[in-house]
N, C-alpha and C positions, 0 to 999 in steps of 0.2 A: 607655553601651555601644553599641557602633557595630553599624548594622544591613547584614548581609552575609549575602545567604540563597545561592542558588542559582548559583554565577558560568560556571557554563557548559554549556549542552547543544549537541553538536556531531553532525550526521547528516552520515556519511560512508559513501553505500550503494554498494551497487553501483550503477554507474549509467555514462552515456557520460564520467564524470568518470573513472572506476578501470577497471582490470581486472578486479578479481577483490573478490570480497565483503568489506566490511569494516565492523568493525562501530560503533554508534553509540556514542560515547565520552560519557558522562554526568557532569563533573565538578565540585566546589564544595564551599561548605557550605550545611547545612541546621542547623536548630533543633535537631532531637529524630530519633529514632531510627525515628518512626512518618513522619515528614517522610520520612523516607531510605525507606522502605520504600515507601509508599505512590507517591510520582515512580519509583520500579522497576517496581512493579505498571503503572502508567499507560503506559510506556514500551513494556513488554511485550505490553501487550494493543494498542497502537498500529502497534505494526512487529511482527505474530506470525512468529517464527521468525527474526527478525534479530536477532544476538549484541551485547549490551548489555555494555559495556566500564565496569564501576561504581567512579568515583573519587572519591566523594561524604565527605564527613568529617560529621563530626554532632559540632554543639554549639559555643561559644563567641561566639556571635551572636546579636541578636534579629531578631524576623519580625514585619513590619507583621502586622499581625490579617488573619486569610484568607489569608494566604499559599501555605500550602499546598494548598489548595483551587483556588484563582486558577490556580496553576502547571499543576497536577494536571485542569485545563479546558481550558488552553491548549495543555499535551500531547496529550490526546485529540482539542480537535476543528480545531487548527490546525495545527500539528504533522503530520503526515501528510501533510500536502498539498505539503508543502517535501522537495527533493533536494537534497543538494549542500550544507545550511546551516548555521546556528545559530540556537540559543536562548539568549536570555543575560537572568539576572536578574540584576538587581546590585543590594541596598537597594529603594526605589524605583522602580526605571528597568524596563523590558521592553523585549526587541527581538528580532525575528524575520527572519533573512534567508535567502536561497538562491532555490532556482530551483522556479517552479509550471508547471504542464503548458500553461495558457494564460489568456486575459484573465479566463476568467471562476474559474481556481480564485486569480488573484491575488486579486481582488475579495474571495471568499469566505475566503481566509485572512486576509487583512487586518482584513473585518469580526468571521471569529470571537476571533481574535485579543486586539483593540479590547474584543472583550467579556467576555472571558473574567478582566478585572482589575477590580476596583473602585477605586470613588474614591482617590483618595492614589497612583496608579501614576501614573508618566510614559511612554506607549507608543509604540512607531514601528516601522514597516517598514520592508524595501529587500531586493521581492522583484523577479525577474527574471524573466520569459515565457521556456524552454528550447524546442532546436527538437523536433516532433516527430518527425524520425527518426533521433533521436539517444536519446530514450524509448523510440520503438519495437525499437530494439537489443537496449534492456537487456529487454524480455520474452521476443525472440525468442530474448534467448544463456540467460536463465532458465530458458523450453521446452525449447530444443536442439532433438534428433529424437526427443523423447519424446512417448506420447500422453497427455490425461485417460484413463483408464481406465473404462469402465462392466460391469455386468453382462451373459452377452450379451443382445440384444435387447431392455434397457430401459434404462434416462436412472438407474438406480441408482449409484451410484457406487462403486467399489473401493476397500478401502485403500489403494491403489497411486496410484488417480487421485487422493483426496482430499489424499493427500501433494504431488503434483504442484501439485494449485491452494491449498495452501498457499502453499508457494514462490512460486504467482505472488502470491498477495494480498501477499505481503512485495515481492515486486517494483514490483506495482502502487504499495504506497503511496511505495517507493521514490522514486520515478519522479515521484510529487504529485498521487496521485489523478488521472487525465487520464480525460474521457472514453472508453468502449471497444464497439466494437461485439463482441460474445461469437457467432461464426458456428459451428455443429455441420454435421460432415459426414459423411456414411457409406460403405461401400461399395455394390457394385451387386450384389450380392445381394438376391435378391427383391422385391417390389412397390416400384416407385418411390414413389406418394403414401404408402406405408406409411414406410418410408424416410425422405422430406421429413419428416414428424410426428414421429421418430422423432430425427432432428436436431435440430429445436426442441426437444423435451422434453429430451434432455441440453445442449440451449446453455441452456434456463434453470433444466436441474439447477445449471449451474456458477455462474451468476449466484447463486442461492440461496446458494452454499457460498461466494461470495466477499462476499455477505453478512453472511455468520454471520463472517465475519473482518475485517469492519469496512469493506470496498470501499461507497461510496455505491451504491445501487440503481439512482438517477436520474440515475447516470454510466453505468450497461450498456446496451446495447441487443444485444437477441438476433436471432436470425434462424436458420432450418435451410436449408442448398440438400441435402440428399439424398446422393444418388450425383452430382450435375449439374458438379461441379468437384471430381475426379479428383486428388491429387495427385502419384498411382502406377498402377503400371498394375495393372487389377483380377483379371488373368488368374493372377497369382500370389497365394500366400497371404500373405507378405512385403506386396506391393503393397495388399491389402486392408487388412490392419491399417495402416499406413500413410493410408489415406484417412479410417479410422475416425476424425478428428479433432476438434480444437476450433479454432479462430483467434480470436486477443486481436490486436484492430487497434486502435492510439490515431486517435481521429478528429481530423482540422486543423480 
């Protein structure tokens, strides 16, 4: 019986590749039914909120032993870091290509990748360094002119905003996990140092919440400037809400 598992996962995000969102195409065969379900689950909790396009058939094939597992490791923690690519099992064989944010998330897919298969696999890359301001698009067109949303006068977060950094963690991973500096801003309303503290604590509400959706921690870096960069004029209530912001910068 000839062995045929997984023959194609395909990430086609948004990204400066598309215009418009599209979703990750998951095709092939697997073993068994818990096979198929379980690479759904992995997929999902990997890209949360990007539409999973399921062409998966189940059965008629054998799976080296670990198979599913192997696959189901290599979705989670390499996977993610790739835009623009594929995943392809075929029998034995693994390969992983597309575009990572820079030298060091090539590195680190590569290696988790590599590791993610046991003995009896034959693995390989052929990933590609994207530019970053062609990343930085795709967050900026994900934001728009929207803000995070908080409670007023504290770093709690809204149903509104947490929807918002949703969208971006799907963006973010889009994109290949890229380093990000997370900057909060406020209006000029009341005490400046109050303010400054007040932007850090919602730039690392957000960081928290892009956490909990699977964003590496030790790719954030936060910072508050306050009221000090304006990005409207404060004199209006329009203009205030407006400054009340967050900024996702991918760092070169």
């Amino acid at each position: 019986m000839r062995q045929l598992i997984l023959a194609l996962l395909v990430l086609v995000p948004s990204s400066s590749f598309a215009d418009e969102a599209k979703p990750i195409v998951v095709e092939g065969r697997v073993p068994d039914e818990n096979a198929k379900q379980d690479t759904l689950r992995r997929m999902r909790l990997a890209f949360p909120g990007v539409p999973i396009n399921d062409r998966l058939e189940v059965g008629g094939a054998t799976a080296l032993q670990g198979w599913t597992a192997d696959v189901g490791t290599a979705i989670s923690s390499a996977l993610p870091r790739v835009a623009h690519g594929t995943l392809t099992v075929n029998g034995g064989n693994a390969r992983l290509e597309g575009k990572v944010a820079d030298e060091a998330a090539r590195a680190a897919a590569t290696e988790t990748f590599a590791a993610a298969f046991r003995d009896g696999f034959v693995v390989d890359t052929a990933l590609q360094v994207d530019a970053p301001a062609n990343r930085q698009k795709v967050l900026d067109r994900t934001l728009g002119r929207r803000t995070v949303q908080f409670e007023s006068g504290s770093a709690v977060l809204t149903l509104e905003g947490t929807a918002v950094l949703d969208e971006m963690a799907a963006a973010i991973a889009q994109v290949g996990m890229p380093s990000l500096d997370i900057i909060g801003h406020t209006d000029a309303a009341g005490d400046r140092q109050a303010n400054i503290l007040l932007s850090m604590a919602r730039a690392d509400a957000v960081k928290a919440h892009l956490g909990r959706r699977g964003i590496e921690p030790g790719r954030m870096i936060v910072s508050g400037r306050g009221p000090d960069q304006p990005a409207a004029d404060n004199a209006t209530a329009t203009g205030r809400a407006r400054n009340r912001r967050i900024e996702f910068l991918i760092r070169e």
